[in-house]
N, C-alpha and C positions, 0 to 999 in steps of 0.2 A: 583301743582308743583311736578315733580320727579327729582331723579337721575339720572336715568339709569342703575341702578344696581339690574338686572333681581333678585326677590324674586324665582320665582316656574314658571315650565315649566306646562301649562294647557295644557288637554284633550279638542278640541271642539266639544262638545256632539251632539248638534242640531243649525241646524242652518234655520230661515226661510229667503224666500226674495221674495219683491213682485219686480217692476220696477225697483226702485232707491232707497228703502232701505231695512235693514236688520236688524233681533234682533237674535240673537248669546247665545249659553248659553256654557259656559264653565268648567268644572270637574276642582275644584283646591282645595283641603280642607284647606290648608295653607292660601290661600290667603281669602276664605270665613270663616275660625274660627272669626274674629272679624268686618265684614261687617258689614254695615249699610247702609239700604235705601239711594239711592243718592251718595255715593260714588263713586269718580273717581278712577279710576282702567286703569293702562296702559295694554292694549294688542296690543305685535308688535311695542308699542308705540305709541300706538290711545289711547288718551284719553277719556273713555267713561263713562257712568254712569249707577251706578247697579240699577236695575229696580223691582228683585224680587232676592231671594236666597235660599239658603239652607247648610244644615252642608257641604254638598260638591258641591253643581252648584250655580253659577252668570250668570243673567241672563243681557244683558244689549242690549240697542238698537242705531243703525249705520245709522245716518240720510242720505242722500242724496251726498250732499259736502262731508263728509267723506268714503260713498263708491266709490266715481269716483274718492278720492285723492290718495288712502290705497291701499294695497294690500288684503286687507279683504277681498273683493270681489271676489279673488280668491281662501279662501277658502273653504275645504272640512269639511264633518262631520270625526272625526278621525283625524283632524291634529292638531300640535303642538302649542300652543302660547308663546314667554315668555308674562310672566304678574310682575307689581308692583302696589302695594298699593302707594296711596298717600303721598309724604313723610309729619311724624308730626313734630311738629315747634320743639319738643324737641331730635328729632332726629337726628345721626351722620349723617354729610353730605359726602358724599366718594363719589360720583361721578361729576357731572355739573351740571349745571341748564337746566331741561328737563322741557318744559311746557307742551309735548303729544300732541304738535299741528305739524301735519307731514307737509312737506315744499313739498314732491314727493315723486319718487320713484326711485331707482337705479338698474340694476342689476347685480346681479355677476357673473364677466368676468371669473376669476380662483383662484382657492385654492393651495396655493404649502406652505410642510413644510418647515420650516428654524429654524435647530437648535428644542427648546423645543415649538416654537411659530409654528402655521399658519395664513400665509399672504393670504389677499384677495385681489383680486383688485376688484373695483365695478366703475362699467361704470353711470355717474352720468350727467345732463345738463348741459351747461354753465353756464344758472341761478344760479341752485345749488353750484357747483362747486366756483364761486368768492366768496363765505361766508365760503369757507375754504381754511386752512393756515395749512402748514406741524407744525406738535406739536401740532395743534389747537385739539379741541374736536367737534365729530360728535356724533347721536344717531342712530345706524343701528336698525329697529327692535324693538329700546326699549331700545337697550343695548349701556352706555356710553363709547366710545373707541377714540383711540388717534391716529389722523393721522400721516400716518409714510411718504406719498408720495401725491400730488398734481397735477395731469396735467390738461387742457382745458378742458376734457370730462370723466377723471373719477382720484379714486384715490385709497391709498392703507390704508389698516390695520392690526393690527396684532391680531391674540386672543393666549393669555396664556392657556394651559391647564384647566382651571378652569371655564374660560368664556368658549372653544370651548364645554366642557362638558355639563355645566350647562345654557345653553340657545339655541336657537332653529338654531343660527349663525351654529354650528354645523353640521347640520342634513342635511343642504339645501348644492344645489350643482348650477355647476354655471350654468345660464341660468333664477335663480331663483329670484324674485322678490322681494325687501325688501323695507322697510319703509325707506326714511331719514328726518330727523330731523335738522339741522345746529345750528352750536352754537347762541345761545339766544343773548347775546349781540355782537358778530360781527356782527347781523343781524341791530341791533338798529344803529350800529356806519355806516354801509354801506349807510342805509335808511339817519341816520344825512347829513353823506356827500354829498349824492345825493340832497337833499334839498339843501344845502350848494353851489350848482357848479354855480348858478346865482349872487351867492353875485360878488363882483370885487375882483378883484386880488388887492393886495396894493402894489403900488409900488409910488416912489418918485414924478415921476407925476404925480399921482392920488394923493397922500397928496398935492397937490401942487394946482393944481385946487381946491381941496375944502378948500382953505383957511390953511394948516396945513402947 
């Protein structure tokens, strides 16, 4: 489980791929200071697991399902990742509930300032799109952010100074492909209701007929 609250922007050092999948290694000393074998480690917002390491590279490998979901696929040796460590049980929680399982992909329509912030719009599916709600929380990338706008086929965000800096949101311009994530439980409440659309409606004569 993560936040979404991007640790350290990684270096991707090496990258191999054969058909349909890949193993990645990436330059972060931050985020490899306290690694352990098997650790999940968001890059982008893919949850993966570290495979081998060292004082500054993790090495992890991108099974199949996650290169054809990800934008991973499109990267290069030299490009940027945000990356987070797992959150621990005893740790501040500040952003949503991220579980690193990417829903697709969106991408970005345009970047314009407003004021100390930059808005994004990102062109997103239908699918995608019904599991968010203006105010609701998405995961771009990795990084946890709060919808400002909502339409049929995409929506908007804002980043603070702080996030356009310190994450990889930043760097990309529009055309660009990112990860999305949707919030964790509207996803559960969507799936309940859909389950739910067979039951009957209750109304007076339906109590009526079954004896009520």
């Amino acid at each position: 489980m993560f936040t979404g609250l991007v640790e350290d922007i990684g270096i991707l050092k090496a990258m191999q791929s054969d058909r349909d999948s890949m193993k990645i290694t990436v330059q972060s000393a931050k985020i490899a200071e306290d690694v352990k074998l098997g650790d999940s480690i968001a890059v982008n917002g893919v949850c993966l697991t570290v495979t081998y390491f060292t004082e500054q590279m993790l090495t992890m490998d991108v099974m199949p399902e996650t290169v054809n979901a990800t934008n991973l696929q499109q990267l290069v040796v030299g490009d940027s990742v945000n990356l987070e460590r797992a959150m621990p049980a005893n740790g501040r929680f500040g952003g949503h509930f991220v579980a690193g399982h990417v829903d697709g992909v969106g991408k970005i329509l345009c970047k314009r300032p407003v004021a100390n912030a930059v808005y994004i719009d990102i062109e997103l599916s239908e699918e995608l799109t019904k599991f968010c709600i203006p105010k609701g929380s998405i995961t771009i990338d990795g990084t946890s952010l709060t919808l400002f706008h909502v339409d049929t086929n995409s929506v908007t965000i804002s980043l603070i100074p702080h996030t356009y800096k310190e994450t990889v949101l930043g760097m990309k311009k529009a055309g660009a492909i990112v990860n999305i994530e949707t919030d964790l439980v509207g996803k559960y409440i969507v799936q309940h209701l859909k389950k739910g659309q067979a039951t009957p409606i209750i109304t007076r004569d339906y109590l009526a007929q079954h004896g009520f």
